[in-house]
C-alpha positions as CSV (number, residue, x, y, z in Angstrom):
1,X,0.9,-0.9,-19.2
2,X,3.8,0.3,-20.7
3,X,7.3,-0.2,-19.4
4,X,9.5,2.2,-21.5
5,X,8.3,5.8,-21.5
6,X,9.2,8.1,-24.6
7,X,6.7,10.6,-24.7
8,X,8.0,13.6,-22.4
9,X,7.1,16.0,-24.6
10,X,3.4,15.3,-23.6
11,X,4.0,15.5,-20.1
12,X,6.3,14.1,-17.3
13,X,5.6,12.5,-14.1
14,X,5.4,14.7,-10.5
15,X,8.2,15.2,-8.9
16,X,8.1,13.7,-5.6
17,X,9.6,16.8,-3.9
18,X,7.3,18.9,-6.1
19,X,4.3,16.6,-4.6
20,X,6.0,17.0,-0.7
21,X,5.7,20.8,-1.6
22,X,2.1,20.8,-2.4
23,X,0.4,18.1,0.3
24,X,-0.3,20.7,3.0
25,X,-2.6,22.8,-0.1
26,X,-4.0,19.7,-0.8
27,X,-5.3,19.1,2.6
28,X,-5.1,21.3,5.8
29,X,-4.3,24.5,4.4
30,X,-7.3,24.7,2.1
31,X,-8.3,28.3,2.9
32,X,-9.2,30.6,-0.5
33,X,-6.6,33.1,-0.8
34,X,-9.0,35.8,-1.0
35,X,-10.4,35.7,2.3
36,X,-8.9,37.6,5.3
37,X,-9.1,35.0,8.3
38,X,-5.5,33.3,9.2
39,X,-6.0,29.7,7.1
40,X,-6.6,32.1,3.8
41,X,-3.8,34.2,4.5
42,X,-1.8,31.3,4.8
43,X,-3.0,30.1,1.1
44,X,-2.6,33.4,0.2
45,X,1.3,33.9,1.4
46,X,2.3,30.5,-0.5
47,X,0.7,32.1,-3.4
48,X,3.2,35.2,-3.1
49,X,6.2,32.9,-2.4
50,X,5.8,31.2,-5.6
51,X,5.1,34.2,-7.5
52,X,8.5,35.4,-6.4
53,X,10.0,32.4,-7.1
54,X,8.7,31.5,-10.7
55,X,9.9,36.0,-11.3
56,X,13.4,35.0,-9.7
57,X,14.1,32.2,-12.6
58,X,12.4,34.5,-15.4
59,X,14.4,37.7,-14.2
60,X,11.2,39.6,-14.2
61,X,9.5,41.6,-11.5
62,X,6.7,39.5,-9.2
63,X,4.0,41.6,-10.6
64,X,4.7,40.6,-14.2
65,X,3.6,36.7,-13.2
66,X,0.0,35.5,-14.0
67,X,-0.7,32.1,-13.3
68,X,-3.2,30.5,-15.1
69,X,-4.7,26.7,-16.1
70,X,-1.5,25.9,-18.5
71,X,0.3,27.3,-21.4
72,X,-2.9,27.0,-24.1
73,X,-4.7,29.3,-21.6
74,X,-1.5,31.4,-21.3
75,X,-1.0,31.5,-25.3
76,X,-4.8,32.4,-25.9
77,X,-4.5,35.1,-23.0
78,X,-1.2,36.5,-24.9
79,X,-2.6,36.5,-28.4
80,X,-6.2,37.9,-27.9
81,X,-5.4,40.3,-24.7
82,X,-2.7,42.0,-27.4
83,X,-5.0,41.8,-30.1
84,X,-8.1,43.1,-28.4
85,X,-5.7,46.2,-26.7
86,X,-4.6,47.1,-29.8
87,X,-8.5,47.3,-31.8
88,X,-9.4,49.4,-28.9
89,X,-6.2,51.8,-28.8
90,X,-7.6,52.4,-32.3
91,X,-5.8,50.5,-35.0
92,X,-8.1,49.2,-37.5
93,X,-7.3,46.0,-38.0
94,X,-4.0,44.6,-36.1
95,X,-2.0,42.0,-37.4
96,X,0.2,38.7,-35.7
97,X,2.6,37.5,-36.5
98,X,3.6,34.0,-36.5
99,X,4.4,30.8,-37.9
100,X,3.5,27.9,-39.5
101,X,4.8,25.7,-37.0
102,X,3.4,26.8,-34.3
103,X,1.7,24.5,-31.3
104,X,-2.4,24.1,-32.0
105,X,-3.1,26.4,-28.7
106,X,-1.5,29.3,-31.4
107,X,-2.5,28.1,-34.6
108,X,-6.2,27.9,-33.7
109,X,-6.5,30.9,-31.9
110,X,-5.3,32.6,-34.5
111,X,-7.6,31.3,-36.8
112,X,-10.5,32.2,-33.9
113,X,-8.6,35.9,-34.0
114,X,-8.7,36.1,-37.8
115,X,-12.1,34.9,-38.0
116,X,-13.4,38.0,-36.0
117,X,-11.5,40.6,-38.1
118,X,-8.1,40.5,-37.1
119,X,-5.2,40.0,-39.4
120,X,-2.5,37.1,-39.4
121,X,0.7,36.0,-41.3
122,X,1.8,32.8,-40.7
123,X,5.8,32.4,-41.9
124,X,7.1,29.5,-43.1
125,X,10.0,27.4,-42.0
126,X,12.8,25.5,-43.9
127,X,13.4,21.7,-44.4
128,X,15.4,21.5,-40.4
129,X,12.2,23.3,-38.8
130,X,14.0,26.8,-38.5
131,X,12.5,30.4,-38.5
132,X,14.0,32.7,-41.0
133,X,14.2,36.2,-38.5
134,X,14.4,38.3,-41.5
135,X,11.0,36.4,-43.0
136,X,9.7,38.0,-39.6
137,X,10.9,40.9,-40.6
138,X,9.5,41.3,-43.9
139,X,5.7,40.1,-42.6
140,X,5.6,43.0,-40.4
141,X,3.8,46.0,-41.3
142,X,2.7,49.2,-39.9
143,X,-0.2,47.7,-38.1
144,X,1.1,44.5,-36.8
145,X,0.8,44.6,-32.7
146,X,2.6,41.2,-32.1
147,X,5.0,38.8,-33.2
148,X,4.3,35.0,-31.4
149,X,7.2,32.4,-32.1
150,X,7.5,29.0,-30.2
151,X,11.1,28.8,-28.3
152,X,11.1,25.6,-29.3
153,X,9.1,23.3,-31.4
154,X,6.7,20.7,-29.1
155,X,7.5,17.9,-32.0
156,X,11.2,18.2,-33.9
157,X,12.5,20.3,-30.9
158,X,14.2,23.0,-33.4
159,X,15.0,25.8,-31.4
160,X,14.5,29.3,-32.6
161,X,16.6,32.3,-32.5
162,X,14.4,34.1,-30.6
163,X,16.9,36.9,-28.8
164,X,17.6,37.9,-32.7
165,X,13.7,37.7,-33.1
166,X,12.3,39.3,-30.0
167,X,15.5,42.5,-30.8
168,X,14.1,43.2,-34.3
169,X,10.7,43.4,-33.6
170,X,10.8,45.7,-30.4
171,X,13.3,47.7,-32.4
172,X,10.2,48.3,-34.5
173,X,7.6,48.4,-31.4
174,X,6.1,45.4,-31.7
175,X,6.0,43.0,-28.5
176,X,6.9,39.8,-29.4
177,X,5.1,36.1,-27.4
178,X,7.3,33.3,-26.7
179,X,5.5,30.4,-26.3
180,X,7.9,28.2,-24.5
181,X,6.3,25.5,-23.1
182,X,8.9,23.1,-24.3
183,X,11.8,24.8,-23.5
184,X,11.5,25.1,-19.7
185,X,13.9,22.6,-17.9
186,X,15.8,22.3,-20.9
187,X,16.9,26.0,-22.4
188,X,17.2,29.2,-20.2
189,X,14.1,31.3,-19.9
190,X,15.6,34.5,-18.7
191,X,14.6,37.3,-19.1
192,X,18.0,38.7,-20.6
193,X,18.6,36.0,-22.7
194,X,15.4,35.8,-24.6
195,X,14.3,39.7,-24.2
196,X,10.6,38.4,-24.5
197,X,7.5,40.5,-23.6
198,X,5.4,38.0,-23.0
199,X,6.3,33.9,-22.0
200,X,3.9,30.8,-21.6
201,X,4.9,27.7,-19.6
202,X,3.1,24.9,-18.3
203,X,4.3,22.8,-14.9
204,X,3.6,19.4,-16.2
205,X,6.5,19.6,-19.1
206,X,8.9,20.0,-16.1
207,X,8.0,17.5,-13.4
208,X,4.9,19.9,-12.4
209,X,1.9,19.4,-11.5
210,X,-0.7,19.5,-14.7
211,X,-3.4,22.1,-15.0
212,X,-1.5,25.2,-13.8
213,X,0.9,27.7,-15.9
214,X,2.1,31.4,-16.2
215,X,2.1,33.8,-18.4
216,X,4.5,36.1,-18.3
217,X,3.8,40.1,-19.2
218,X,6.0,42.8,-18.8
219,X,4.4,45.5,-17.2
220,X,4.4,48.2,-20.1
221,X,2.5,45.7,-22.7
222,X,-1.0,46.6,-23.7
223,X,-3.5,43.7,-22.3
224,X,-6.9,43.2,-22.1
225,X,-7.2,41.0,-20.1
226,X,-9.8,38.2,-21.2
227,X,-11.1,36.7,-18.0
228,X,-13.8,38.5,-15.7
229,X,-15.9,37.8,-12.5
230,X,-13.2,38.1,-9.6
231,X,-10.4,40.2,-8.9
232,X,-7.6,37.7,-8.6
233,X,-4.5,38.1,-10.2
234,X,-4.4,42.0,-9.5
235,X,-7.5,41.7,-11.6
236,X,-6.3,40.4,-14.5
237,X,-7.5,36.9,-14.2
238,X,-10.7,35.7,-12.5
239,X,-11.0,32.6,-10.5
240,X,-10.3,31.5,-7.1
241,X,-6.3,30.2,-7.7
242,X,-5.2,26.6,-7.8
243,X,-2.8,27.4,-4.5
244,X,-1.0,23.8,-4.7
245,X,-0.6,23.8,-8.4
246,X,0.6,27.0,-8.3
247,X,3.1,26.2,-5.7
248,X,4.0,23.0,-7.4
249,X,4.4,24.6,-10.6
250,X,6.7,27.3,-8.7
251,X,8.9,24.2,-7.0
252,X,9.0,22.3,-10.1
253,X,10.4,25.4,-11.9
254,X,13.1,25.9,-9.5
255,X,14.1,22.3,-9.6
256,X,14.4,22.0,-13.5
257,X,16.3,25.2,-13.7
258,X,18.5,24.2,-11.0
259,X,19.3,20.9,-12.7
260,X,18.9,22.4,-16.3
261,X,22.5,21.6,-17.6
262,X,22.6,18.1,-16.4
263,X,19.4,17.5,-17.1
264,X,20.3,18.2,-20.8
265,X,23.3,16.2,-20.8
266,X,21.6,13.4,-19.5
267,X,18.9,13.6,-21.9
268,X,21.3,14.4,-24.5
269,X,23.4,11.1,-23.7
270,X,20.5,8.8,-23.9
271,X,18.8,10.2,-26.9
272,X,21.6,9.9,-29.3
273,X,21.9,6.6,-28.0
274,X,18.6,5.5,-28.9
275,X,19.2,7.4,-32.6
276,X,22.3,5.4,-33.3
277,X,20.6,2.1,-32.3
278,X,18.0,2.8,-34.4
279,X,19.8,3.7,-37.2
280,X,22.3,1.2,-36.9
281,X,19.1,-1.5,-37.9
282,X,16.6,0.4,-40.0
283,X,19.0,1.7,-43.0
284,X,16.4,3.9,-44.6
285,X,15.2,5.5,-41.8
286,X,15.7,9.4,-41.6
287,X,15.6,12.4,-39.0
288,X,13.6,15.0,-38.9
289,X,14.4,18.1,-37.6
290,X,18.0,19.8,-37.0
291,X,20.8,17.2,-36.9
292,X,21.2,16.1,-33.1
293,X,24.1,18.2,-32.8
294,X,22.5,21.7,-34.2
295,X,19.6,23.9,-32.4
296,X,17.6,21.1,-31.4
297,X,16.2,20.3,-28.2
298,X,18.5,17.6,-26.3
299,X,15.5,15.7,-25.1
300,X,13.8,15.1,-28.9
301,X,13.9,12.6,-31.5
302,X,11.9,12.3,-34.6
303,X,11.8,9.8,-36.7
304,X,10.6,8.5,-40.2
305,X,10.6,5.3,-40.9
306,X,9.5,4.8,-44.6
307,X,6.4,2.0,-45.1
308,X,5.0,2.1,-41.7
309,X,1.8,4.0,-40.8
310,X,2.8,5.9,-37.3
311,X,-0.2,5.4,-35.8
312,X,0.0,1.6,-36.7
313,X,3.8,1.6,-35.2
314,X,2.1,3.3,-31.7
315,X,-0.3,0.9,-31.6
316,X,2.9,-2.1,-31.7
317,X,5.0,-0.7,-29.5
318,X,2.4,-0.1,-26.9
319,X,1.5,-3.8,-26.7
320,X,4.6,-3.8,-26.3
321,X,5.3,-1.9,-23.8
322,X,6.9,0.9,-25.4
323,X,4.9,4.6,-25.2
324,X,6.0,6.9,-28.0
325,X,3.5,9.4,-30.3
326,X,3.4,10.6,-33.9
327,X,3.0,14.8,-32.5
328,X,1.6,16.7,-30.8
329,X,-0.5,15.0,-27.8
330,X,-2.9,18.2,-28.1
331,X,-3.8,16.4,-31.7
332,X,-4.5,12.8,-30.9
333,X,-7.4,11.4,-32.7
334,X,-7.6,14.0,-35.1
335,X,-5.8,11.3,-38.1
336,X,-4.3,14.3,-40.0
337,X,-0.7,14.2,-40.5
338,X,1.9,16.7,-38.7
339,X,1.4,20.2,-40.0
340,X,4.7,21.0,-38.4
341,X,6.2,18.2,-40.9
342,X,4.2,19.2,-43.7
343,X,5.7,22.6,-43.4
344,X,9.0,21.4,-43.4
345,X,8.5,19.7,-46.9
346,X,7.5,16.8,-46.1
347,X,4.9,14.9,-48.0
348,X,1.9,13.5,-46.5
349,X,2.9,9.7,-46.7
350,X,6.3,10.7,-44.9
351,X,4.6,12.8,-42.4
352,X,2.3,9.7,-41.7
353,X,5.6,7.5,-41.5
354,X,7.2,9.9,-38.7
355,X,7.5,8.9,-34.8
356,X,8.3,11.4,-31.4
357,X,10.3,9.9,-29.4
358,X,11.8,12.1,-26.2
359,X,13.2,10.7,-23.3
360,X,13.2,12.5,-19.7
361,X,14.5,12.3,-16.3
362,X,14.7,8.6,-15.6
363,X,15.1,7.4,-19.0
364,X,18.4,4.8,-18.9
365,X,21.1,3.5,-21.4
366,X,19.2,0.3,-20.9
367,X,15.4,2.1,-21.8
368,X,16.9,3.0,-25.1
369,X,18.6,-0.3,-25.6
370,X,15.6,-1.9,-25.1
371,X,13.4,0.6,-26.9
372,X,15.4,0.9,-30.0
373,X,15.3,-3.3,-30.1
374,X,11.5,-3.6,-29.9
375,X,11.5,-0.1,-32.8
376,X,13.4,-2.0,-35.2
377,X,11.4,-5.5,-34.5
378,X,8.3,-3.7,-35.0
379,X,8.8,-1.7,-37.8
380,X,10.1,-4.7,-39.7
381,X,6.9,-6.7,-38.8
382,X,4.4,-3.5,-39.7
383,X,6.4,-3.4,-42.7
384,X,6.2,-6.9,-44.0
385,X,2.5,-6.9,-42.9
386,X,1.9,-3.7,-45.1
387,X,3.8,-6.3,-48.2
388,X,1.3,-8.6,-48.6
C-alpha cells in the first residue's frame, strides 16, 4: 500500500467531520425525500439545508443548485441541456465553444454533440497551458449558444482567466460553462468573481464524499433538462437524491472554502518544496505548465523527466510506496499520451515522460522529502534500465 500520497487531483480522502455530517443519512434517517411522512421530511429538510449552503459559497440563489452524480454528469447536463435548448429555440445548428484542453467529461461530449449535428470549436492553448480570451473571441459566431472553459486545468493546474472570458462572451449573449472541478478548495467560486452561468463541481476533489456534484445554472439560461422519470430537482433531474452525499458534499464545500487561503499556502509550501528537491537531483528535468509562481494551481506539479516511460515511473514508485499519475485519472488505461500536453507543444515522447504530482491536506515537509528521494532514485534506475 502506498505510504506517500500525490495524487489529489484524482480525489482526496473524506473528511472526518464531512463523514460525522452524513452518518445519521447513512443509517436512521433513511426516509426518501419525496415522501410526506415525518422521517422523509426530515431527509427532505437536510436536502434544503445543503442547497442553501452550497448557494451561500457560490453567491447564487438556492433555486439555481442542481445536485447531481459528480461533475462529468454536471458537464454533460451543461453542454447538451444548452445545446438541445438552443436546436429547439430554432437555431439551425448551434455551436460550442471550447478548448483543447479541456477534461475528457467535455471533450467527449462534445464529440457525442458534434456527432449528432451540432457544431464545435475547440481553441488552442499556448506552450504554459493558457487560454488566449481573444481566441474565444474570434471562434464565436452568430450561432454559437455556449462558451465551456475549465477554471482550471485537472493536470498542469493553469488557471484561466475566466472573469475576462465569461464578460466577453455574455457581452455577446452567449452563456458561458465553467467546469471547475479542480478549482473548488483552492480558487474562489463566487459568483461575482467568475460571473459564470453555469459551474460544475464534484465533492470528492474537496474532502467530499465521491459520487455527488452540482451544477450550477442561473435561472435565466435556456436548459433542457436531460434526465426524466421523477420530478426531483424542481423537475429538472430525475432520481430519488443521494441525501448524505449531498449533505456531505454541502459540508465539504463549506469546509474547503472556509480554509481556502491556508489551505493554498500550505499546499503551496509543500509543493515547491518537492519541485526544488527534484530539481535539485534530476538536472534535465523540466515543468510543465505555468512557472510555480504564475496562474497555476498551488496544489499541482508536473513533471517531465526525459528517458523514462511515465507509466513505467508509476509502476516504481508504487512498489515503493509512492502514489503519483501521468493525467487525468478519468484516462487510466487508455496508453495514449496527455492531449492536454500535446496541446501545449509537446511531442509525444515528452508527453509519455511527464508525471502529476499534487499534494493535499496532510501532505508534510517530510512526504515531499521523502517522495522527491525515492523520484530521483527511480528515475535514475528506469533510466539506466531503458540504457541497456
Amino acid at each position: 500500500m502506498s505510504s506517500i500520497y500525490l495524487d489529489y487531483a484524482a480525489t482526496t480522502p473524506l473528511d472526518p467531520e464531512v463523514l460525522r455530517a452524513m452518518m445519521p443519512y447513512l443509517g436512521p434517517e433513511f426516509g426518501n425525500p419525496s415522501s410526506i411522512y415525518q422521517q422523509a421530511q426530515t431527509a427532505k429538510a437536510a436536502i434544503e439545508d445543503a442547497r442553501q449552503t452550497v448557494a451561500s459559497v457560490l453567491e447564487l440563489d438556492p433555486a439555481e443548485i442542481i445536485f447531481t452524480s459528480g461533475a462529468t454528469e454536471s458537464d454533460n447536463l451543461a453542454l447538451a441541456g444548452v445545446a438541445w435548448a438552443a436546436r429547439k429555440a430554432g437555431v439551425g445548428r448551434p455551436h460550442i465553444v471550447s478548448t483543447a484542453i479541456e477534461h475528457s467529461a467535455i471533450i467527449e461530449s462534445l464529440a457525442w454533440l458534434e456527432s449528432v449535428g451540432f457544431a464545435v470549436t475547440l481553441v488552442g492553448c499556448d506552450q504554459y497551458g493558457m487560454i488566449d480570451p481573444d481566441a474565444i473571441r474570434r471562434a464565436i459566431t452568430p450561432d454559437t449558444a455556449l462558451v465551456s472553459v475549465m477554471y482550471a486545468n485537472n493536470e498542469v493546474g493553469s488557471i484561466q482567466p475566466i472573469a475576462e472570458i465569461a464578460g466577453m462572451a455574455r457581452e455577446a449573449g452567449i452563456s458561458v460553462h465553467v467546469d471547475a472541478t479542480q478549482a473548488a478548495g483552492l480558487l474562489d467560486l463566487r459568483s461575482s468573481a467568475l460571473h459564470a452561468d453555469l459551474l460544475s463541481i464534484s465533492a470528492h476533489k474537496f474532502y467530499g464524499p465521491k459520487g455527488v456534484g452540482v451544477l450550477a445554472a442561473r435561472r435565466d439560461v435556456r436548459i433542457d433538462w436531460q434526465q426524466h422519470g421523477g420530478g426531483q430537482e424542481g423537475g429538472r433531474r430525475g432520481g430519488t437524491e443521494n441525501v448524505a452525499g449531498i449533505v456531505g458534499l454541502a459540508t465539504a464545500l463549506a469546509r474547503a472554502d472556509g480554509y481556502r487561503d491556508a489551505y493554498a499556502a500550505h499546499c503551496r509550501s509543500v509543493r515547491d518544496l518537492l519541485w526544488e528537491r527534484i530539481s535539485a537531483e534530476i538536472d534535465d528535468v523540466w515543468l510543465n505548465g505555468p512557472p510555480l509562481d504564475g496562474s497555476r494551481l498551488a496544489n499541482n506539479l508536473n513533471i517531465g523527466i526525459p528517458g523514462v516511460q511515465g507509466e513505467t515511473m508509476l509502476v516504481n514508485l508504487d512498489l515503493a510506496g509512492i502514489a503519483a499519475s501521468a493525467g487525468s485519472a478519468c484516462s487510466v488505461g487508455r496508453n495514449e499520451p496527455s492531449h492536454v500536453l500535446l496541446a501545449m507543444g509537446r511531442s509525444v515522447e515528452e508527453a509519455r515522460s511527464s508525471l502529476r504530482l499534487t499534494v493535499g491536506r496532510p501532505t508534510s515537509e517530510a512526504d515531499v522529502i521523502e517522495a522527491a528521494e525515492t523520484i530521483v532514485e527511480v528515475a535514475g534506475r528506469v533510466r539506466e534500465l531503458a540504457r541497456r
